[in-house]
C-alpha positions as CSV (number, residue, x, y, z in Angstrom):
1,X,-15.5,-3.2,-2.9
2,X,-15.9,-1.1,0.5
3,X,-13.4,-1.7,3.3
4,X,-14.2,0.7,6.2
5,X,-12.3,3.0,7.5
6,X,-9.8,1.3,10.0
7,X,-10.5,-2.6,9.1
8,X,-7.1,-4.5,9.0
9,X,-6.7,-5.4,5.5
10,X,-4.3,-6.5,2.4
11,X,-3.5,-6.8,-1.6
12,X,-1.6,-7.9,-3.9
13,X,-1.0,-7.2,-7.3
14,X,-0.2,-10.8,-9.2
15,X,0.1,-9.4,-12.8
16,X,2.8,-7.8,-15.3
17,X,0.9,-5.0,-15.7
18,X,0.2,-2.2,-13.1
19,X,-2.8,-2.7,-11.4
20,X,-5.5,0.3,-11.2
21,X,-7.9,2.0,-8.2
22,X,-10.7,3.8,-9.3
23,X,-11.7,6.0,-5.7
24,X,-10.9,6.2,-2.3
25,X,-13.1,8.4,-0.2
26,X,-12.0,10.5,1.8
27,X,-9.0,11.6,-0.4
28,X,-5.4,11.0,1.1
29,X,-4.9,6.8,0.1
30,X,-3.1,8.1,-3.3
31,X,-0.5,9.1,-0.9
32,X,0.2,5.8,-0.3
33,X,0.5,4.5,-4.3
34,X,2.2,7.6,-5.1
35,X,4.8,6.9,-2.1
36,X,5.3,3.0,-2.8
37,X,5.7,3.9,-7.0
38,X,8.7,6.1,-5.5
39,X,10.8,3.2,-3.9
40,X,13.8,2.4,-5.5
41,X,13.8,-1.4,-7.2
42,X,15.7,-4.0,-5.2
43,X,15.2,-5.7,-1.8
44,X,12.5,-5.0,-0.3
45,X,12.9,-2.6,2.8
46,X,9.9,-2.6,5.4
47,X,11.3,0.4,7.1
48,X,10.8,2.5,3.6
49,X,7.5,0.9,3.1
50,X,5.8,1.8,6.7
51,X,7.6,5.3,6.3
52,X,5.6,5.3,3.0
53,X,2.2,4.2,4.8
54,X,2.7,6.5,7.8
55,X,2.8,9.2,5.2
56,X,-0.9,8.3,4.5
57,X,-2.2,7.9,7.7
58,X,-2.1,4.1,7.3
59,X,-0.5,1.4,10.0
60,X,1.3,-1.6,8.2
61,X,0.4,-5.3,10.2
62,X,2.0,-8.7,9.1
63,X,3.8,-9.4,6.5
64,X,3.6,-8.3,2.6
65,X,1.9,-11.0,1.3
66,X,4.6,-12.1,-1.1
67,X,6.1,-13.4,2.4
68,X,3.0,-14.5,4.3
């Protein structure tokens, strides 16, 4: 799939197992995974999370889907 740079846009991983991305271009949205893998369990904490996405140049709108 191709989501341009910019476009407003969401996922969600349903599964037990740990989902996988294959390439982002340009580099820098590994930041993000790498960030959110780092959270510690429990509630989750929105703060944390946009701290996380801020990290890798990334703006978080809505809700996680899990709540939308």
């Amino acid at each position: 799939m191709f989501i341009p740079r910019g476009t407003p846009h969401c996922f969600q991983n349903t599964g037990q197992d740990p989902a996988r991305l294959v390439m982002f271009t340009p580099a820098g949205m590994e930041r993000f995974f790498e960030g959110t893998a780092k959270l510690p369990p429990g509630p989750f904490d929105p703060q944390a999370y946009r701290a996380v996405a801020h990290s890798a140049w990334m703006e978080v709108v809505g809700k996680p889907l899990a709540e939308a």
